[in-house]
Legacy VTK file of the C-alpha trace (Angstrom):
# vtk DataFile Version 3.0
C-alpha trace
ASCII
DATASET POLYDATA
POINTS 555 float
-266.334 -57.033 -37.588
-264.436 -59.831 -39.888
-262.185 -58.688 -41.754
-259.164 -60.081 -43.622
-255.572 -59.819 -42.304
-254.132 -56.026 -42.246
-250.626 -57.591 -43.948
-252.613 -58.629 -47.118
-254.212 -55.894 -47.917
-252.755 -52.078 -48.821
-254.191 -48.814 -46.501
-256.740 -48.216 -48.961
-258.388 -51.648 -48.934
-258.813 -51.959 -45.395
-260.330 -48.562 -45.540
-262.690 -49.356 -47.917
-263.939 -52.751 -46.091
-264.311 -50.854 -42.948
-266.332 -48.045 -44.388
-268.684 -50.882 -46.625
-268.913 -52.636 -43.145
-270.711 -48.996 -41.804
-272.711 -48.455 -44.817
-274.034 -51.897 -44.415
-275.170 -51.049 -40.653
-277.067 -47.970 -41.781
-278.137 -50.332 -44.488
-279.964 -52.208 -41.997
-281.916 -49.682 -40.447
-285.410 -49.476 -41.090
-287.723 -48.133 -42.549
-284.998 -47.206 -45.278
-282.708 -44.391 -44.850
-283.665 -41.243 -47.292
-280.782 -39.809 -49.570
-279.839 -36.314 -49.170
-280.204 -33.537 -51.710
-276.831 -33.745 -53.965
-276.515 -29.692 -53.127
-276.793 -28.968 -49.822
-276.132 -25.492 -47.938
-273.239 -25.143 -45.791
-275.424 -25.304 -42.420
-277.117 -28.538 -42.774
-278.780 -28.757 -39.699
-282.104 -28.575 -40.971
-281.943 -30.887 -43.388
-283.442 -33.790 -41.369
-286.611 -32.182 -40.602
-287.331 -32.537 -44.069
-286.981 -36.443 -44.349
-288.058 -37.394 -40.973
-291.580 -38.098 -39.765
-292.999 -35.652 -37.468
-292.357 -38.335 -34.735
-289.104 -38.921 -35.060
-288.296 -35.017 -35.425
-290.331 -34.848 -32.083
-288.507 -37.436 -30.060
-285.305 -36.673 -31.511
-284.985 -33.042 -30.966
-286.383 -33.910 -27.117
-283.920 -33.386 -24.094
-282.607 -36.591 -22.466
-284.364 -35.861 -19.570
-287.457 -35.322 -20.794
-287.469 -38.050 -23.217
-286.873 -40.595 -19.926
-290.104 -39.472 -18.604
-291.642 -39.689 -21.438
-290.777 -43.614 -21.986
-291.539 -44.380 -18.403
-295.108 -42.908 -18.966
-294.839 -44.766 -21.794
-295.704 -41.697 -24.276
-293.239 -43.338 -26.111
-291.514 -47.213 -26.815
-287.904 -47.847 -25.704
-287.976 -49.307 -29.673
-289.900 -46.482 -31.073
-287.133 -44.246 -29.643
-283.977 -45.853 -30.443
-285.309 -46.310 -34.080
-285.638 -42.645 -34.479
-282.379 -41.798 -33.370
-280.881 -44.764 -35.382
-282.593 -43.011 -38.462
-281.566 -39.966 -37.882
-277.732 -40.521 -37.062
-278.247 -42.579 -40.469
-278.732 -39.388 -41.837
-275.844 -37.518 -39.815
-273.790 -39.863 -41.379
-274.719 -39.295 -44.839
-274.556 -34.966 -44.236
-270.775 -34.757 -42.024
-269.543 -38.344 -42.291
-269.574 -39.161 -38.141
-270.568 -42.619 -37.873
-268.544 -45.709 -38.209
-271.500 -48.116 -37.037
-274.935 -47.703 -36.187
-275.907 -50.909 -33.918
-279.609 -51.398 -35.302
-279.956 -55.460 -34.572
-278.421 -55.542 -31.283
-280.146 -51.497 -29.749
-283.485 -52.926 -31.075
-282.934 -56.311 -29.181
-282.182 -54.492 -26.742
-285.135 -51.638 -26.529
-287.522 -54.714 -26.909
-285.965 -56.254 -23.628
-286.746 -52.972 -21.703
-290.344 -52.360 -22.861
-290.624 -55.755 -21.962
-289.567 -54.986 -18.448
-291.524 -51.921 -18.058
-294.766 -53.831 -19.035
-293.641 -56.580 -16.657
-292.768 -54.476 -13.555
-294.420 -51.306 -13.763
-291.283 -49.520 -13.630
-287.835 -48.835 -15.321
-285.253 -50.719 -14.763
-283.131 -48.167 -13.682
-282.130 -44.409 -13.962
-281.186 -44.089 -17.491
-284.427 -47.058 -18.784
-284.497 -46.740 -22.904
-281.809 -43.746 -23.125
-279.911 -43.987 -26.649
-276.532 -43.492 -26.328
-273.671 -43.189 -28.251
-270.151 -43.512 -27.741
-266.788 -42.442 -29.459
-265.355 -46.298 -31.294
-262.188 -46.400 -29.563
-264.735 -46.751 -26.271
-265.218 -50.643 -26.361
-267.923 -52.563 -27.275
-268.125 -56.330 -27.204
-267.066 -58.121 -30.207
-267.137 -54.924 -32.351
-263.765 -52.887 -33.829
-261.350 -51.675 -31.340
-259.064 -49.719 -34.015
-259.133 -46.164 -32.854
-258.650 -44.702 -36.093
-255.060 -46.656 -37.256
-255.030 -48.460 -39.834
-252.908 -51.318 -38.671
-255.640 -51.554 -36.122
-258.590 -52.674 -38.274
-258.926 -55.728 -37.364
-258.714 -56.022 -33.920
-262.032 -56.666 -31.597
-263.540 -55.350 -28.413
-263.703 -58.584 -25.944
-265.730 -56.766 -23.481
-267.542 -53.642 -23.139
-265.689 -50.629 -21.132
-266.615 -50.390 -17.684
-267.855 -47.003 -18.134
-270.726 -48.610 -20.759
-271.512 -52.041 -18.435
-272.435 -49.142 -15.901
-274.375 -47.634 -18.174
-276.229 -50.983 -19.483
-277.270 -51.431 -15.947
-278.724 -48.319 -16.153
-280.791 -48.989 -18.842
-279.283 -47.259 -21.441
-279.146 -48.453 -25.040
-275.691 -48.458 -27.104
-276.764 -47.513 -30.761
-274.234 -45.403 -33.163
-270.247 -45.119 -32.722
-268.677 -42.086 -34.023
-265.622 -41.106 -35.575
-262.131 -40.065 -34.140
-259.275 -38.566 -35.885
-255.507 -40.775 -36.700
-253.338 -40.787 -34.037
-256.455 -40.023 -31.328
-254.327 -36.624 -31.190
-256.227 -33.625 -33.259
-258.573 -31.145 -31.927
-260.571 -32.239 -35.619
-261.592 -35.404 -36.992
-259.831 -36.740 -40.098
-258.211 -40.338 -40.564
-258.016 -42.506 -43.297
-260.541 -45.185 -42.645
-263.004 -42.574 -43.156
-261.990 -39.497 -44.298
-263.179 -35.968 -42.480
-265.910 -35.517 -40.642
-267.594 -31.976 -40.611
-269.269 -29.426 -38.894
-273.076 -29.409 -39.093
-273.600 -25.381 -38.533
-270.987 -24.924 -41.073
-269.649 -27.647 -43.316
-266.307 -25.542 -44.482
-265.353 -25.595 -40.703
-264.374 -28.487 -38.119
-266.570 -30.144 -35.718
-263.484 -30.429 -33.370
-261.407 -33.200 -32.123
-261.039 -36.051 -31.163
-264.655 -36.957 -30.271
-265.384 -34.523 -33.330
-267.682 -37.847 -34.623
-269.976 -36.924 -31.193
-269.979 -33.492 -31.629
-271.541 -33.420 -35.237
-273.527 -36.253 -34.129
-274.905 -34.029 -31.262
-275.386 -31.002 -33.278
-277.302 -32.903 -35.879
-279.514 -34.223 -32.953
-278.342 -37.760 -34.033
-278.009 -38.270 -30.199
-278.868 -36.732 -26.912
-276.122 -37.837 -25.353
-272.824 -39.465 -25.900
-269.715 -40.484 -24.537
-266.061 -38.807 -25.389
-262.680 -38.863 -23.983
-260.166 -35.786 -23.577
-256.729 -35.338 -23.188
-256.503 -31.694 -24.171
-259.757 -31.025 -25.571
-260.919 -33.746 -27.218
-264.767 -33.755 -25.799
-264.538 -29.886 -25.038
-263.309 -28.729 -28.572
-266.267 -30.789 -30.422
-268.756 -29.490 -27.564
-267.868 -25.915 -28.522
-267.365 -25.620 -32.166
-271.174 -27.779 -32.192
-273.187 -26.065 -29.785
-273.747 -28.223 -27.177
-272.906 -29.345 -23.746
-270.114 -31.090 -22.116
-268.267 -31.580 -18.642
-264.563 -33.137 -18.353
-264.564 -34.479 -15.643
-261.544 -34.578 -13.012
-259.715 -37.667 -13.244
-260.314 -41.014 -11.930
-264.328 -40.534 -11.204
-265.710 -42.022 -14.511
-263.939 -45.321 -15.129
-261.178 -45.202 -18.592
-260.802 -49.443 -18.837
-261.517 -50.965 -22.122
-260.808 -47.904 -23.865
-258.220 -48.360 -26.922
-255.247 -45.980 -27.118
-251.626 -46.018 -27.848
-249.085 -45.168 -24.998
-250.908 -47.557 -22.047
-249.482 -47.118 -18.752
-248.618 -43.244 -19.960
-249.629 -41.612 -16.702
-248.171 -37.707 -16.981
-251.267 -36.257 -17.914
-254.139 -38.873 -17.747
-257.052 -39.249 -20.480
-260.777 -38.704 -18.920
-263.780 -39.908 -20.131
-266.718 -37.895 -20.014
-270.530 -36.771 -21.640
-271.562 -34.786 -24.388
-274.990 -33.988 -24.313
-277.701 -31.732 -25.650
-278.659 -30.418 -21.783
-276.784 -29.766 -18.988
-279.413 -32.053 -17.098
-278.033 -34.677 -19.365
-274.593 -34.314 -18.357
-275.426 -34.251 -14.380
-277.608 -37.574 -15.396
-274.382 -39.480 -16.751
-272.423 -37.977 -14.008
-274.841 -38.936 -11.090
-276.037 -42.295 -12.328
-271.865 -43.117 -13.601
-270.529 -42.119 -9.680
-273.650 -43.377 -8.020
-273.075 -40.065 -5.743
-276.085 -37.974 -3.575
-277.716 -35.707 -6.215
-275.655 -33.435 -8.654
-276.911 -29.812 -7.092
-278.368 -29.071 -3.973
-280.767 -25.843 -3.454
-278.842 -22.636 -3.700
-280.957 -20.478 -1.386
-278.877 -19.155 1.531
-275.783 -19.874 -0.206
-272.667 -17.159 0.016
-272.062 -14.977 -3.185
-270.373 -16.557 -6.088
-267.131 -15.506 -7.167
-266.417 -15.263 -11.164
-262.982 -15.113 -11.839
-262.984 -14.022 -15.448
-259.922 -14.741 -17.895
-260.307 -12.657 -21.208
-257.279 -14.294 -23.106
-254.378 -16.710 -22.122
-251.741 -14.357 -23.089
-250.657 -16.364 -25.612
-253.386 -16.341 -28.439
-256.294 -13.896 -28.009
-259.632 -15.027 -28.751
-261.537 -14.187 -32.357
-264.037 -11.302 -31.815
-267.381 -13.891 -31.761
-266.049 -15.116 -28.347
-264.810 -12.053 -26.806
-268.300 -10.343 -27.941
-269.682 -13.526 -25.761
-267.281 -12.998 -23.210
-268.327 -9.455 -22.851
-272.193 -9.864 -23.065
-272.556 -12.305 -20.816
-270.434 -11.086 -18.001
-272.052 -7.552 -18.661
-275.144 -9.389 -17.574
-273.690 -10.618 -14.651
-272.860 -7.265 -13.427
-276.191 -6.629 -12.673
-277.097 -9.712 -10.503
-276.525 -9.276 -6.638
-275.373 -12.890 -5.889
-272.495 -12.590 -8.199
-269.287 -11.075 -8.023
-266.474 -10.377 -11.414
-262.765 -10.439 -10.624
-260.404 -10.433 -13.855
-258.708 -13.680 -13.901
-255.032 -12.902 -14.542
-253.166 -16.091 -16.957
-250.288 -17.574 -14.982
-247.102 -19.106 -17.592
-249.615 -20.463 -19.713
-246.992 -20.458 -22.135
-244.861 -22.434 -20.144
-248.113 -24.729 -19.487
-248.120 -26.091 -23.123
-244.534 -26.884 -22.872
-244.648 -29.068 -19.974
-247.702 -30.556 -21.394
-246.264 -31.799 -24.450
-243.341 -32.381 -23.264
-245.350 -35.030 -20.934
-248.129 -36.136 -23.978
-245.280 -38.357 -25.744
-242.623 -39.544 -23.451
-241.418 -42.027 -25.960
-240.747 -39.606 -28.405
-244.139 -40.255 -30.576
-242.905 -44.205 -31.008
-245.409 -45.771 -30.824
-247.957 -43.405 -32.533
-245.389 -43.254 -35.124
-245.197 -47.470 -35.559
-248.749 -47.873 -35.577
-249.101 -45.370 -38.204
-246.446 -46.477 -39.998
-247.469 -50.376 -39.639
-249.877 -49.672 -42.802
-248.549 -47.248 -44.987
-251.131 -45.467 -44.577
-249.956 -41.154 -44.795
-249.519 -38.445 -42.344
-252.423 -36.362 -41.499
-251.469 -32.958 -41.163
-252.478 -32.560 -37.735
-251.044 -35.895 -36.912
-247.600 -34.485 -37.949
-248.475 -31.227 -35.934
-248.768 -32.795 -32.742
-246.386 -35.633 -32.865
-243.674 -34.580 -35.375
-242.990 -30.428 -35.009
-243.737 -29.653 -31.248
-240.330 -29.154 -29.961
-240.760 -30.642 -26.371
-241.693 -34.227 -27.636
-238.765 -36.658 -27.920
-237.511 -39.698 -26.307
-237.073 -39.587 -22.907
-235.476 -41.293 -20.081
-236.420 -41.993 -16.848
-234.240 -39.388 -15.400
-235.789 -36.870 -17.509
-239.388 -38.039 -17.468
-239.002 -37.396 -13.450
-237.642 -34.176 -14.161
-241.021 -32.972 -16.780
-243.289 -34.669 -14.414
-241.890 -32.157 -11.548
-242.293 -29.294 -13.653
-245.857 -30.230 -13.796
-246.272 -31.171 -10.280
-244.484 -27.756 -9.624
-246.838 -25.657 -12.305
-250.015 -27.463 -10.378
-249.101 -25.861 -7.529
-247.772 -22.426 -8.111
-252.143 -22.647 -9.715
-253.223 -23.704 -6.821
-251.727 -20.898 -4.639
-252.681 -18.373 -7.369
-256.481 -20.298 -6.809
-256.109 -19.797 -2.461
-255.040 -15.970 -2.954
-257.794 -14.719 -5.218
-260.538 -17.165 -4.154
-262.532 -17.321 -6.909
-265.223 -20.152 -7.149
-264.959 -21.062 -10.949
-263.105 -19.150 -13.915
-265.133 -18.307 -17.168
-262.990 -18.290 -19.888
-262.973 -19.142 -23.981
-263.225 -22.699 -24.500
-260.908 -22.298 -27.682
-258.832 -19.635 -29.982
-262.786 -18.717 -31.866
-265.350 -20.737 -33.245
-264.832 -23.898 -34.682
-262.142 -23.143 -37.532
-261.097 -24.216 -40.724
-261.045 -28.331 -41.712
-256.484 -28.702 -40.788
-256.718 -25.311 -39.057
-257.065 -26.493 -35.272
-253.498 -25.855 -34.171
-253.864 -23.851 -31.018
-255.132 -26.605 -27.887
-254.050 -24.029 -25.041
-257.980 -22.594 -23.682
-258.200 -26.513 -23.320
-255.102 -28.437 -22.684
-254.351 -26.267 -19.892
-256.997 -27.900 -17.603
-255.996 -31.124 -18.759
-252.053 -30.062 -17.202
-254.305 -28.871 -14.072
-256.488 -31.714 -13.798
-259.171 -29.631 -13.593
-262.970 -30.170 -13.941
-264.371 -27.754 -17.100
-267.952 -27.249 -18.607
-269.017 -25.937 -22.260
-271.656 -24.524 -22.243
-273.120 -22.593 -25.849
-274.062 -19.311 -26.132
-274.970 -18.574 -29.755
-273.745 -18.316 -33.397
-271.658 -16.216 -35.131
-273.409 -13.239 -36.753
-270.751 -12.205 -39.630
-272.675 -8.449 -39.399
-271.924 -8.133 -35.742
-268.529 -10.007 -35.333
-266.493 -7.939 -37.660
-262.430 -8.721 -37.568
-260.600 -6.534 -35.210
-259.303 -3.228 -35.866
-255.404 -2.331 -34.858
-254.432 -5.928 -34.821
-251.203 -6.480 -33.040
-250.249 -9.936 -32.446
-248.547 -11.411 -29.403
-246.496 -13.965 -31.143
-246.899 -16.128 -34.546
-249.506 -18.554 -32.679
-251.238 -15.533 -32.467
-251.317 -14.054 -35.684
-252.303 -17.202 -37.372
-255.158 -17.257 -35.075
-255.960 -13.874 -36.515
-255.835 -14.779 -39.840
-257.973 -17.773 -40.197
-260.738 -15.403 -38.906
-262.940 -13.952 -41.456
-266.135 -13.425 -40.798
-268.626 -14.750 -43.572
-266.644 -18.002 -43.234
-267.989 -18.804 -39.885
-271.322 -17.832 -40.475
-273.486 -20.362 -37.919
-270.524 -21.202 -36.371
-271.621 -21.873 -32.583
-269.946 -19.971 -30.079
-269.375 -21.428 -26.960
-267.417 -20.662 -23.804
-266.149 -22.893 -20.702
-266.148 -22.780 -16.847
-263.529 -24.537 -14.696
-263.604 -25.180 -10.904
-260.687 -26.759 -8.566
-259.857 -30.480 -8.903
-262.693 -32.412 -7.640
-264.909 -29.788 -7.575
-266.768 -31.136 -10.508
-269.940 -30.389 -9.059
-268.870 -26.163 -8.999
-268.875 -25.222 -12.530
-272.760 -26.696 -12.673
-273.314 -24.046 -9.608
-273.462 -20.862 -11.829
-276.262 -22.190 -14.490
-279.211 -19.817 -13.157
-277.294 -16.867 -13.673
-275.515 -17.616 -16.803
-278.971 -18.794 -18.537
-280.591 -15.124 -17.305
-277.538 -13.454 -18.639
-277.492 -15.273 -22.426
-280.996 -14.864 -22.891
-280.975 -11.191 -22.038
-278.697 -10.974 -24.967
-280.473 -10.292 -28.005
-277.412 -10.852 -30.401
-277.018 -14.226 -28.665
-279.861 -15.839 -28.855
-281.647 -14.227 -31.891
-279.141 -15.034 -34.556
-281.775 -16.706 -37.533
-279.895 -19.509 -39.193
-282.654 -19.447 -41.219
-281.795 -16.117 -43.401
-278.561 -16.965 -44.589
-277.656 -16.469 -48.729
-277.993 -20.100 -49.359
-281.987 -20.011 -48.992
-282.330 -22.773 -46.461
-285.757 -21.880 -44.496
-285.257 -22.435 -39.988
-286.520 -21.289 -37.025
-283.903 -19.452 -34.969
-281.334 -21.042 -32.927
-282.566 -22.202 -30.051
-280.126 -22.268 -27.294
-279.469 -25.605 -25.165
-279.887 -24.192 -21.953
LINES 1 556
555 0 1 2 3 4 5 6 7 8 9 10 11 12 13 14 15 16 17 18 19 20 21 22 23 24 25 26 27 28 29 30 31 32 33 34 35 36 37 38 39 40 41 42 43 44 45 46 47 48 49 50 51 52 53 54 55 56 57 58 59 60 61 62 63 64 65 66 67 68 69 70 71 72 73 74 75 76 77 78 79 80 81 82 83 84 85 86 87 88 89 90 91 92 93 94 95 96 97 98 99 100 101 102 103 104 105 106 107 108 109 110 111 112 113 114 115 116 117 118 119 120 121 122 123 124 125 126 127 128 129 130 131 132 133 134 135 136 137 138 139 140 141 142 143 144 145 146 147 148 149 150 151 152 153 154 155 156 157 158 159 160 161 162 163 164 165 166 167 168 169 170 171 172 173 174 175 176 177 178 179 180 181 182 183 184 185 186 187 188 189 190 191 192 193 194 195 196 197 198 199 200 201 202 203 204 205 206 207 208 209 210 211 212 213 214 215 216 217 218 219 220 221 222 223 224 225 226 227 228 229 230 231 232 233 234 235 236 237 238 239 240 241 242 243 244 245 246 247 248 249 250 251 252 253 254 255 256 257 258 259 260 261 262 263 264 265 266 267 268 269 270 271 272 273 274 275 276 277 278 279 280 281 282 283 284 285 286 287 288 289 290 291 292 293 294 295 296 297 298 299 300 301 302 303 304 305 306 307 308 309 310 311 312 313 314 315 316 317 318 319 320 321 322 323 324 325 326 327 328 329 330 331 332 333 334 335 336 337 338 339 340 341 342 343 344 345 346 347 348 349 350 351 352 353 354 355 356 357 358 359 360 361 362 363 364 365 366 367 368 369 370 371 372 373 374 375 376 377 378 379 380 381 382 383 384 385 386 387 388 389 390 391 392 393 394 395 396 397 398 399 400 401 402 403 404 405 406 407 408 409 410 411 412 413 414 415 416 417 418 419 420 421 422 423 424 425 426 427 428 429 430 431 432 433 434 435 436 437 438 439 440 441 442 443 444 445 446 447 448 449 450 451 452 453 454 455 456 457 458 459 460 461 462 463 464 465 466 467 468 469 470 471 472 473 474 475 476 477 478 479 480 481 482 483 484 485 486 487 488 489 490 491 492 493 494 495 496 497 498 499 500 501 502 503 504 505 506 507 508 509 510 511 512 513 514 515 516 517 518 519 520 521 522 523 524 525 526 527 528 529 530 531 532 533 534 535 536 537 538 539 540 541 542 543 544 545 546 547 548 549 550 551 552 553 554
């Protein structure tokens, strides 16, 4: 992207060249991308059935793994189906504000090359042949923007692609949309000032989650089928959950981080992953498989031992809102009943203490060079920005002395867990994968149901459930609040507010074990759907008049 030199120009102007340069991309996509109704409903998910063909709704709303069979048979054009999802993010864009390019020119160029070699050979050219993808911007691209969300950062450019998508390109896959991330890459939302705030799709007055917020609302708009994220306390995880669909983080080191931009390099206390969102969990095992090149994701169950559920109900720091301890309860209920499963209660260890050593580890220079960057422009403090950088007590300069002394702590922490892990031998945890539903747009102040597995390093999957039901998930009675983190959780829930709100909770395995936390999917998909008040919760009846079929869950 050319654009003129940062130092010329004020905050504001290089925010409005980079967000021309998008609308120009959608620009280019064609046929023509439809306007949206000037009043829309707060769940707005439904709105692109309405100025889509019947085609595009078909191969949009399709399953990644479905939709690869159904180009190799050929149901179905590499270019016919990037088109449709290029039209359709178009229109994500213009509903929550989650794109900053779509990549028409160079994904069409591309689709074209692979129906050419499918004609040619008779086969795909590899696992993922004709798969859209998208990916979060600060994941490079070749000669595109390489800003991750800072202004001062506009104009620098991508001179290779991240590993992680030349992998991918072998594959077959086909890079078309980038999404949105918030300033300082820190916030479990998705607000800078290059393009404003990006919002949630169930539920426009709430957040789609941070940092890969931009692939979450992308995902629950059905923009994509499956995109790529990275987490450092929640970041893939947080926009999974508060948008209904599916993610894994993965442990560290197995999908390749190189050519991603970020502040901080070399920071290696608690390390960044990158990982998939998706709208299957057969989406996520195809990243993961075809990514690690590894023997297939799941082997047959039969005549495996009895799988242990170690169940944690709150960190003892901030309870969750009722929608996800109603989940919490349903589904395990469920699981009572089936014979290869066994519930222990999954007692928090100092996880308190966790989110101390974590941020005392997340800045090590003291938020410098955040703070510089940011600065660099003029461009203001986001309110979560200042959250995470400026008023957590445990970030400040530190020495090497002292960054020794955190990184012990940590070391320490890991394996007081660990022991805790050997004693009650549990195979997984199930757990909250945040405070509630998505919250509030500058509410998302509590990381801990995430960030703690980031301090771990351990593997975690989001999986949804359902949507809130305001009649059904009515505020709690006799309130009494553990601390102020606690209370303010307790306050931002009231119940009409998060109508449609997607509830969604999280399974973790041991480091390494990504593989576990897949293991418990048959049970878990018997449980949900034997759950009327998860599953039958009709988006479709809510005040603003907006006619849809009932959620349908991912799994």
């Amino acid at each position: 992207m050319a654009c003129k030199q940062v130092s010329s120009r004020t905050w504001q102007e290089i925010a409005l060249d980079v967000q021309k340069y998008r609308d120009k991309t959608i620009d280019e996509v064609s046929p023509p991308i439809s306007d949206v109704p000037t009043h829309l409903p707060l769940n707005v998910t439904n709105v692109p059935k309405d100025l889509l063909t019947s085609t595009e709704i078909s191969i949009t709303e399709t399953p990644p793994e479905e939709l690869l069979i159904a180009i190799e048979k050929r149901q179905y054009s590499c270019k016919e189906v990037t088109n449709a999802f290029l039209r359709r993010a178009g229109l994500a864009q213009k509903l929550v504000n989650c794109i900053t390019e779509l990549l028409p020119k160079q994904a069409l160029a591309r689709a074209e090359e692979l129906d050419r070699y499918l004609v040619d050979n008779g086969k795909p050219i590899g696992p993922l042949h004709g798969l859209p993808i998208s990916a979060k911007e600060h994941i490079g691209v070749k000669g595109l923007s390489a800003h991750g969300a800072f202004v001062s950062w506009a104009d620098r450019v991508n001179e290779d692609d991240a590993h992680v998508l030349k992998i991918l390109h072998e594959a077959g896959c086909v890079v078309f949309a980038r999404t949105t991330e918030p300033q300082s890459l820190m916030h479990l939302e998705t607000a800078s000032n290059l393009y404003g705030v990006t919002l949630n799709p169930f539920n426009t007055a709430l957040t789609p989650g941070g940092s890969s917020g931009g692939e979450g609302a992308l995902l629950g708009l059905r923009g994509t089928c499956l995109g790529l994220g990275t987490d450092i306390g929640g970041s893939i995880r947080s926009p999974a959950a508060n948008n209904g669909v599916w993610t894994l983080r993965p442990s560290t080191c197995r999908i390749p981080v190189s050519g991603v931009a970020v502040p901080m390099k070399g920071m290696e206390q608690i390390l960044p992953i990158l990982g998939p969102l998706s709208t299957s969990l057969e989406g996520i095992k195809l990243f993961m498989k075809t990514v690690i090149a590894a023997r297939p994701w799941l082997e047959d169950q039969d005549g495996r031992t009895r799988l242990k559920i170690g169940v944690l109900w709150s960190d003892g720091v901030v309870k969750p809102q009722p929608p996800t301890t109603r989940a919490l309860k349903e589904v395990t209920g469920s699981l009572k009943a089936v014979d290869e499963v066994e519930l222990v209660e999954w007692l928090p260890w100092k996880h308190d203490y966790a989110w101390d050593v974590t941020t005392a580890l997340y800045f090590c220079d003291g938020g410098k060079d955040e703070k510089e960057i940011i600065d660099a422009s003029g461009e203001p403090w986001l309110p979560l920005s200042n959250f995470i950088i400026k008023e957590q007590p445990h970030v400040e300069y530190r020495d090497v002395d002292s960054i020794w002394k955190w990184t012990a702590e940590r070391e320490k922490y890991r394996a007081e867990y660990n022991k805790l892990w050997n004693e009650r031998e549990v195979d997984v945890i199930l757990c909250p994968a945040g405070p509630g539903p998505a919250p509030p747009l500058n509410c998302s102040r509590y990381w801990g149901y995430t960030s703690q597995w980031n301090l771990l390093d351990y593997p975690a999957l989001v999986f949804p459930v359902g949507q809130v039901d305001p009649g059904v998930d009515v505020q709690e009675k006799n309130f009494v609040a553990l601390n102020d983190k606690d209370q303010y959780n307790h306050d931002l829930y009231e119940p009409e507010k998060f109508r449609d709100a997607p509830i969604s909770l999280q399974l973790v395995g041991r480091r390494y074990e990504d593989e576990k936390v897949c293991r418990p999917k048959q049970h878990l998909d018997a449980s949900i759907q034997s759950q009327p008040s998860l599953t039958s919760n009709d988006i479709g009846d809510s005040s603003d008049g907006v006619s849809s079929k009932a959620y349908q869950l991912a799994i």
